[in-house]
C-alpha positions in Angstrom: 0.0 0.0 0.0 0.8 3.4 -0.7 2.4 5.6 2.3 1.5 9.3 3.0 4.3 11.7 3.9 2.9 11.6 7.6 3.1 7.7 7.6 7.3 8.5 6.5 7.9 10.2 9.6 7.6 6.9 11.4 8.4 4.7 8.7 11.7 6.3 8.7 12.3 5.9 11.9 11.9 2.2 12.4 10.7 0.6 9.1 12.9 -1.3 6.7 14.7 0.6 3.9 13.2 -0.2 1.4 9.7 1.6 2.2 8.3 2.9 -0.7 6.0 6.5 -0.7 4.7 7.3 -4.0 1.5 9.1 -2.7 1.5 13.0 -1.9 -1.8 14.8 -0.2 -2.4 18.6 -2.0 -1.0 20.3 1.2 2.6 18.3 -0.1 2.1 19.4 -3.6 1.8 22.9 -3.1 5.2 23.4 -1.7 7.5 21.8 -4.8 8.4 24.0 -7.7 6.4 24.8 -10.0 3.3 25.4 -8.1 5.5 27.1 -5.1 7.0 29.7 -7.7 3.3 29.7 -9.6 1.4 31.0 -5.9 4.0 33.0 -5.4 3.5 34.9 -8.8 -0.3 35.0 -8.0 -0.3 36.4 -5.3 2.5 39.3 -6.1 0.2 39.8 -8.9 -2.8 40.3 -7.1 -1.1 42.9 -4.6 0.2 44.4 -7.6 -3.5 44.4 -9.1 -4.9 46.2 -5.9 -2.1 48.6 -6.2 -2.7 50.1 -9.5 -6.5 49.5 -9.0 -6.4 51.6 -5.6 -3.7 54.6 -7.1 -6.0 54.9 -10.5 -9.2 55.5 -7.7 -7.5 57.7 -5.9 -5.7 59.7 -8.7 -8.9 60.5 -10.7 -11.3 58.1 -9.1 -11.7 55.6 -12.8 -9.9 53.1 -13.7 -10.4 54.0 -17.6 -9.0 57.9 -17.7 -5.5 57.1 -17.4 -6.0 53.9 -20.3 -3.7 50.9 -20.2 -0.1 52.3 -19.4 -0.6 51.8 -16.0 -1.4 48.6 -15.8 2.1 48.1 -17.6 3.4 47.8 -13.8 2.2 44.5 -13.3 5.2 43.0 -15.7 7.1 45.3 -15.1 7.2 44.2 -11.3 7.0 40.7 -11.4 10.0 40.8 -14.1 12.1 43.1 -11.4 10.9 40.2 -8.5 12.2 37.6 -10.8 15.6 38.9 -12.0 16.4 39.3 -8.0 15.5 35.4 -7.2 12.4 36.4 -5.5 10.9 33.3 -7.0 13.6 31.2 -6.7 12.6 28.8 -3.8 14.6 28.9 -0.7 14.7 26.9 2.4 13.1 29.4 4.7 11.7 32.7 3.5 11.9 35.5 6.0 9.7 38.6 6.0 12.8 40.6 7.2 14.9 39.0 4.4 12.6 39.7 1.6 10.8 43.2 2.6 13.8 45.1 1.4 14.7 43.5 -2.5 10.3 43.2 -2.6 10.6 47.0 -2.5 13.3 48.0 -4.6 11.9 46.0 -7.1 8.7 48.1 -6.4 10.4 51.4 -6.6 12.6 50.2 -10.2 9.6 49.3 -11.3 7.7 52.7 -10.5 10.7 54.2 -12.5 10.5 52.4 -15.3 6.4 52.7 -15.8 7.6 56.6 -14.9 10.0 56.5 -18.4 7.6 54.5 -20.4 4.8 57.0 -19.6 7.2 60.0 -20.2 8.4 58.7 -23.8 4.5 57.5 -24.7 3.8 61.5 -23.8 0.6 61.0 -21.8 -2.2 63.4 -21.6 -2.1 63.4 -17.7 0.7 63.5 -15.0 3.0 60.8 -14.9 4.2 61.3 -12.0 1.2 61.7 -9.7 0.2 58.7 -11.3 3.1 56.7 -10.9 3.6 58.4 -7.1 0.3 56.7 -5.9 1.0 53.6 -7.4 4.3 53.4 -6.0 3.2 54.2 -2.6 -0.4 51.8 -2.5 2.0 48.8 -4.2 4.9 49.3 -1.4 2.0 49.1 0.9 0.5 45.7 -0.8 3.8 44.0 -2.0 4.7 44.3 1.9 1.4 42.4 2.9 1.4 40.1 0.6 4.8 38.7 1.1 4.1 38.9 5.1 1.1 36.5 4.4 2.8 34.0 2.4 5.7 33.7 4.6 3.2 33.1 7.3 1.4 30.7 5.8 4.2 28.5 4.4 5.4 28.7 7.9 2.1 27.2 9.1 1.7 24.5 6.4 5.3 23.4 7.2 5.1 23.7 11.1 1.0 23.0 11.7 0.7 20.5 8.9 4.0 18.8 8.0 4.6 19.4 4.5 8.4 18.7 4.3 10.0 17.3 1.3 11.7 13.7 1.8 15.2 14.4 1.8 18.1 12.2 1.6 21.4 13.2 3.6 24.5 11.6 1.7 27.0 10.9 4.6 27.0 9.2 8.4 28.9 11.8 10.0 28.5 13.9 12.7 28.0 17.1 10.4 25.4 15.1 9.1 23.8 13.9 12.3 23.3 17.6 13.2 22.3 18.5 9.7 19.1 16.3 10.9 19.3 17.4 14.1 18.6 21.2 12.9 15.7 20.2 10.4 14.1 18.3 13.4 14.3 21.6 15.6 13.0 23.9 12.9 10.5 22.5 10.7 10.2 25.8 9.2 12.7 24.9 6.6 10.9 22.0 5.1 13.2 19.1 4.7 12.3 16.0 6.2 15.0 13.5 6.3 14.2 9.8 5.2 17.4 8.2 5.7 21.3 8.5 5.3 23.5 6.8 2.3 26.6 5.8 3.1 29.6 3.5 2.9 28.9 2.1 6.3 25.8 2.1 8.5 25.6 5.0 10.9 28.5 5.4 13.1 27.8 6.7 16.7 27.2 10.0 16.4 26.0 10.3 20.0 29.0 13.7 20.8 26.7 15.6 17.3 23.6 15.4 20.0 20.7 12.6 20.3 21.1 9.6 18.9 20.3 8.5 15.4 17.1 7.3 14.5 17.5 7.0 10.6 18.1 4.0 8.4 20.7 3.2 6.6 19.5 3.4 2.9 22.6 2.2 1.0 25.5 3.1 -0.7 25.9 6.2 -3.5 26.0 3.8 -5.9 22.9 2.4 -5.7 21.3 6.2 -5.2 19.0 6.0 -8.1 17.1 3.2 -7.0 17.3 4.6 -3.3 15.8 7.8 -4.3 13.3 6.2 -6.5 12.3 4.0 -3.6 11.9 7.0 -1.2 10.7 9.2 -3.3 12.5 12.0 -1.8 12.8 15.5 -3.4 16.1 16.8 -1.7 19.7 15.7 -1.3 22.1 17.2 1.0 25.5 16.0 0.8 27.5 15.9 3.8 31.0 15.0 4.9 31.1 11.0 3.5 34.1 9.3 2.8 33.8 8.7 -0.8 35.0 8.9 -3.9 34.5 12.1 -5.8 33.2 10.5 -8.7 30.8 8.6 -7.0 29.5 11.9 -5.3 29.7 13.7 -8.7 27.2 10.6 -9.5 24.7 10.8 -7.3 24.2 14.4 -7.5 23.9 14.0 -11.2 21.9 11.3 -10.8 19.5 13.3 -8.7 19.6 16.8 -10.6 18.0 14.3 -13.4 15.1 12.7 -11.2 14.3 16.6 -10.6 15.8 16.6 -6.8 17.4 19.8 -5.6 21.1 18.8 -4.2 22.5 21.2 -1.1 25.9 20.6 -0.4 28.1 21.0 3.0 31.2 23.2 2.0 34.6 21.7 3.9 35.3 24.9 5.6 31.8 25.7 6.4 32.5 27.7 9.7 34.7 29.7 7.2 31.4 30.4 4.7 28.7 32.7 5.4 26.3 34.6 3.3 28.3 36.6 1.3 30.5 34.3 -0.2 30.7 34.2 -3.8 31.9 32.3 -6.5 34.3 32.8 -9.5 35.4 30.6 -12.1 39.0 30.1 -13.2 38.7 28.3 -16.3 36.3 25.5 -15.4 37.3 25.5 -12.0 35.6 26.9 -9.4 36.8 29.4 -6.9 34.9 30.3 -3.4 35.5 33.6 -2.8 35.1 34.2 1.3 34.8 37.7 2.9 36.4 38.5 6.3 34.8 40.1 8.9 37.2 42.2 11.3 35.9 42.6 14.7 38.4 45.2 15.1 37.7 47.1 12.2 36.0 50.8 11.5 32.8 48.7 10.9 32.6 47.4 14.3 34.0 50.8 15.8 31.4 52.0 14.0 28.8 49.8 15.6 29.8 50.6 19.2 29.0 54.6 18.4 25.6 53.9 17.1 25.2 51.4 20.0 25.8 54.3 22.6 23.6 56.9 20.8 20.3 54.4 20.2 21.2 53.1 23.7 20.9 56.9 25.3 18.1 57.6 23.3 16.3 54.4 24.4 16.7 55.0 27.8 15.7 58.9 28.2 12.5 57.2 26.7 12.3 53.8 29.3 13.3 56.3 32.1 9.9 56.3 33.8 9.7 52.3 33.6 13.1 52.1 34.6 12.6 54.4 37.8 9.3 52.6 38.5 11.6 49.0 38.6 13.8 50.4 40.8 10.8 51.8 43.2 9.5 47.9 42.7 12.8 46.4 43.3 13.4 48.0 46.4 10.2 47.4 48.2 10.0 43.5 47.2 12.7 42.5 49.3 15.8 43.5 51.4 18.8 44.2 49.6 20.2 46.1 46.9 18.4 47.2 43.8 20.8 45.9 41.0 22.5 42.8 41.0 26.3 42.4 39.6 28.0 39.2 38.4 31.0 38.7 37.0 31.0 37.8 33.2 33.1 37.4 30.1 33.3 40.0 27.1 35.5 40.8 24.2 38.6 39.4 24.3 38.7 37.1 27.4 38.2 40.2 29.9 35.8 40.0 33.0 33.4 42.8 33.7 30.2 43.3 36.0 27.4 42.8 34.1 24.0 44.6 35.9 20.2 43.2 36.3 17.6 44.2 38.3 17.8 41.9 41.5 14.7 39.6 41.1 15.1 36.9 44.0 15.1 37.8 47.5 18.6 36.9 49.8 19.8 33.2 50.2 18.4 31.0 53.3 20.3 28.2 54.8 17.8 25.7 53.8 17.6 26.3 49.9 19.0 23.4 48.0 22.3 23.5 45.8 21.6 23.3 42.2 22.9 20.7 39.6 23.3 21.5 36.1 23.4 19.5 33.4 25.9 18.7 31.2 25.9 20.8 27.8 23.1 23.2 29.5 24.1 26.7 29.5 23.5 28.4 33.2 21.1 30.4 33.8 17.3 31.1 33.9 16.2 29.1 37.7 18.5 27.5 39.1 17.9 25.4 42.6 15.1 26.8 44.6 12.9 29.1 43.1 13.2 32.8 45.2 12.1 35.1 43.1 9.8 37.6 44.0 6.6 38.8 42.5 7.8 42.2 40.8 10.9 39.1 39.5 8.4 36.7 38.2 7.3 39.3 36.0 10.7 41.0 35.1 12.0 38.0 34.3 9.0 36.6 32.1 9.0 40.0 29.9 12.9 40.4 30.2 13.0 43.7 31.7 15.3 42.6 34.2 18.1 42.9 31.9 16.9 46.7 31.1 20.4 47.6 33.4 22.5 46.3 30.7 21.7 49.6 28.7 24.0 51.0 31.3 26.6 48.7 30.4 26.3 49.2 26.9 26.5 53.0 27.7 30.1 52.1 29.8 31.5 50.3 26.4 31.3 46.9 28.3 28.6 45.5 26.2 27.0 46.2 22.7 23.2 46.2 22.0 23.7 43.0 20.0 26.0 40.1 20.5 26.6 37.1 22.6 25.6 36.6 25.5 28.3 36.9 28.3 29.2 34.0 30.4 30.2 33.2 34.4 34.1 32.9 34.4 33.9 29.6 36.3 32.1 28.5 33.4 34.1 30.4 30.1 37.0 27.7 31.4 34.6 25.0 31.2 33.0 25.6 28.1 36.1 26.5 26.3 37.4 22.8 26.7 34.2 21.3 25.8 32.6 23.2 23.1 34.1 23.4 19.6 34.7 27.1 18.8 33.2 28.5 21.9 36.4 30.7 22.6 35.7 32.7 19.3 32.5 34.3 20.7 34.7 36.6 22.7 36.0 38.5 19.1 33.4 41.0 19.7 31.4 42.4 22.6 28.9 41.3 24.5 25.2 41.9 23.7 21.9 42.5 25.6 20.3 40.5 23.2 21.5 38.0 20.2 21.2 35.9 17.2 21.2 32.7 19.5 18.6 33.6 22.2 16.3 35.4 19.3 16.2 31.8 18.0 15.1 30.3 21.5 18.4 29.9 23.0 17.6 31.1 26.3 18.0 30.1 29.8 19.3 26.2 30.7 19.7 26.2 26.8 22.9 23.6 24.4 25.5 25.9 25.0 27.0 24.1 22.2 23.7 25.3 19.9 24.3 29.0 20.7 28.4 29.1 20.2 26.8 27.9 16.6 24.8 30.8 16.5 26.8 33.4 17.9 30.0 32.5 15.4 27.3 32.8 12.8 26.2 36.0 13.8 30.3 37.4 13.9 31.2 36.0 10.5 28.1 37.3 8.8 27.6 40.9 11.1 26.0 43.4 9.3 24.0 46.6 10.2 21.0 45.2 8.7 21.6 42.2 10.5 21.5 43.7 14.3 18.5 45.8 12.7 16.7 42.7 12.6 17.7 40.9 15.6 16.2 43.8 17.5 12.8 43.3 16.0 12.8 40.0 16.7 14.2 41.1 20.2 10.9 42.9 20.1 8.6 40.0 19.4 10.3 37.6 21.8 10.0 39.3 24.6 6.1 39.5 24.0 6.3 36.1 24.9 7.0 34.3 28.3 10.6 34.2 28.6 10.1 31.9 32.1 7.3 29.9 33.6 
């Protein structure tokens, strides 16, 4: 019998091999190319529609004064879209990502409808034409990208459409290449199985242990992938011959599959590498970022300005904390601890003291191994007004002050315990190289839910993303989604 992609997930899991899934429901059909470039190009089209519809209303209030020019935007727009990739199918679409090349290709657009009215010679304005249908499609563009990323997030996270995906190695880059699509379903790759030379080593040091079969060997991938019926194939780190890779990703660029492939010096790649061609031979161009350099200088002015700005406006909340803090409980109204910032050197890092004084009788606290510290630890003694600071965050409104000192930037990594930097440094692959840059009030890693007693290993990840790929636009957006987490419980 036939398998639906739900029935894979456990299939995979436990069943033999050789399961076979041939059958599809129309919530897993929507998300493979063409139809996922198709909606896509609907839907642009019908914001773009509204747009001229609702600037032609408001310039002269009929659609038939102006004649047909206008409506000229609508290729004109989705051409734009498609010459920047916005139609090119990616493994997570973020609004953030997209808002800003979805509206330059709205305002190129508006520019070239502007020339082709000016050189047709029109008997009305071009230009208050062309003004409101710039400003009502920026407007529309904007919501209808926002509502498809949300609703591909849904299908994929609420429903399960994932594609059946094949990872081509059994090591531990490829145990956490399954590990990561598990944790974020968002990206829509559901892995099916591993090929390999070997069964699956023990990858139990990459994170949990592996629950995926062992489909076979690259040289059988044809039938394997015809057998699975998978869509994707990402090839890891597998000890095998290059022509037998070279094989299997030809084999499956011909049964339609899209093929992702791990790059060797992957923590050395980030998103703006390029690359050139020497010849027929490839070249991968990689950008540095230098924590030391004006950029970063740079960031620390506009973290001091923004940060004194923010907190002339947070100065009656902050003043009514203190009030709070001090009538909760004895003791003092901020609480220092020792942490870790740039370059391996300690300072105090401040909070507003949520937990009332120590008692003889509360019981030491354990943590456990590859859990950051943090969030509760032992016996619970925080106080009311704590509860709630710590659930919204604004405990760690203090650390403005420390940004304002030059101990800490606005974004970053999060600083650690000394005790603890020593610890971690032995144990956690890269961990050291968080301390290039400063440390932040808030991050790339806890905006992604690394918070609290969370894998320290997961946010060193994170945070040497976040370095090798820092941009302004990049701490632009972790602050929003600063923003939107702490809307939600950050503690029970």
């Amino acid at each position: 019998m036939p398998k639906t992609l739900d029935s894979l997930r456990t299939s995979s899991r436990a069943a033999e091999a050789d399961t076979i899934v041939d059958t599809r429901t129309l919530v897993d059909r929507l998300r493979v190319d063409p139809w996922h470039s198709a909606i896509t190009v609907a839907v642009d089209v019908l914001a773009a529609v509204v747009a001229v519809v609702a600037a032609l209303l408001w310039y002269s209030g009929s659609l038939t004064e102006t004649g047909w020019l206008p409506w000229l935007f609508l290729p004109l727009l989705v051409g734009i879209l498609a010459a920047k990739s916005m139609y090119r199918r990616g493994l997570r679409r973020n609004f953030l990502d997209e808002i800003g090349p979805a509206e330059t290709a709205v305002a190129f657009a508006s520019l070239a409808l502007m020339v082709s009215m000016f050189v047709a010679d029109t008997d009305y304005r071009p230009s208050a034409v062309v003004l409101r249908i710039w400003v009502a499609s920026a407007a529309t563009i904007a919501v209808a990208r926002l509502i498809r990323v949300v609703v591909q997030r849904l299908i994929r996270t609420r429903y399960g459409s994932a594609a059946p995906t094949i990872v081509l190695g059994n090591d531990p880059i490829a145990h956490q290449l399954v590990s990561r699509t598990r944790q974020f379903p968002e990206y829509g790759l559901l892995p099916v199985g591993y090929v390999g030379e070997a069964p699956v080593a023990d990858l139990s040091s990459a994170g949990d242990p592996a629950d995926l079969p062992h489909l076979g060997v690259p040289s059988n991938f044809e039938t394997i992938a015809r057998r699975t019926a998978a869509e994707e194939l990402i090839v890891a780190f597998a000890p095998t011959e290059d022509r037998e890779l070279l094989g299997a990703i030809r084999t499956a660029h011909r049964l339609g599959m899209r093929v992702w492939v791990v790059p060797r010096l992957y923590d050395a790649v980030g998103v703006n590498a390029r690359v050139e061609h020497i010849g027929g031979l490839p070249l991968m161009v990689l950008p540095h970022v230098n924590p030391k350099g004006w950029q970063f200088a740079l960031k620390g002015v506009l973290d001091r300005v923004l940060t004194a700005f923010g907190l002339l406006l947070l100065s009656p909340v902050f003043l009514t904390l203190m009030l709070l803090v001090r009538l909760s409980s004895p003791g003092p109204i901020f609480f220092k601890q020792e942490r870790i910032g740039r370059d391996g050197l300690p300072f105090d890092c401040l909070k507003f003291r949520s937990m009332r004084p120590p008692r003889a009788s509360d019981a030491e606290f354990e943590r456990k191994a590859g859990d950051a510290p943090g969030g509760v630890e032992g016996v619970d003694r925080r106080t009311r007004v704590g509860k709630i600071m710590r659930q919204t965050s604004m405990d760690e409104l203090p650390q403005l002050l420390n940004v304002l000192r030059g101990d800490m930037s606005l974004v970053g990594p999060r600083p650690e315990r000394p005790e603890y930097v020593d610890l971690f440094e032995m144990q956690i692959r890269r961990y050291g190289e968080r301390h290039r840059v400063k440390a932040g009030v808030t991050g790339w890693a806890q905006v992604h839910g690394l918070r609290g007693q969370t894998s320290i290993a997961d946010r060193a990840e994170w945070d040497n993303y976040y370095i090798e790929n820092w941009s302004v636009w990049l701490d632009v957006k972790i602050l929003f989604l600063t923003v939107l987490a702490v809307l939600k419980r950050a503690e029970d």
